[in-house]
N, C-alpha and C positions, 0 to 999 in steps of 0.2 A: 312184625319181627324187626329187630335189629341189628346190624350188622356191626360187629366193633373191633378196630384195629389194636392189635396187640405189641404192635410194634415196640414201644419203650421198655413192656416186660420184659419181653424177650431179647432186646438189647442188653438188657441190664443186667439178666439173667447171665450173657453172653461177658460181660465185664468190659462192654462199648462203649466208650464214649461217643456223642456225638461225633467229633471231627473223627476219630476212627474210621466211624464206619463211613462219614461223608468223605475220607481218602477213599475207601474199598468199594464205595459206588460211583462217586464220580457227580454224588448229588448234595449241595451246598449244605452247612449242618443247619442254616438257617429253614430252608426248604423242609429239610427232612424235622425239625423242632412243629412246622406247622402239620406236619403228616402226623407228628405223634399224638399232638392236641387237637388234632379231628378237625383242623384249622382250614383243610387242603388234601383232596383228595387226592393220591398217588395212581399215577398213570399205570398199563398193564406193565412198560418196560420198565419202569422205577418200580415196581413189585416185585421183578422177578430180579433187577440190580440187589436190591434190598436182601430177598430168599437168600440166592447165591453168598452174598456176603456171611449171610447170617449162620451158613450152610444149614436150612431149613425148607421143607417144601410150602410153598406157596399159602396152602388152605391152614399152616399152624399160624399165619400169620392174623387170620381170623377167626372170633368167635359169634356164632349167632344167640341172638337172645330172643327168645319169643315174646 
């Protein structure tokens, strides 16, 4: 299985820009650019900075693929 970060959909979805949402977390957009290209995995607190901002629960931010 594997696990895959949804992050930019749902961003995008959301009408975020990077620096947006790296105001509304407090996490650089550079950072967060490596989180969405699966460059850099995001710690448990920058998941849930991320959620909160997005106002989304935690697990829409992943999908599993078998």
């Amino acid at each position: 299985m594997k696990v895959v970060l949804l992050l930019k959909e749902i961003r995008k979805e959301k009408g975020y820009s990077l620096e947006k949402l790296s105001k509304m977390t407090g996490i650089s957009s550079s950072h967060l650019n490596y989180i969405e290209n699966n460059e850099k995995e995001p710690s448990l607190s920058m998941t849930v900075r991320i959620a909160r901002a997005l106002k989304i629960k935690i697990d829409k931010l992943y999908k599993v693929i078998p």
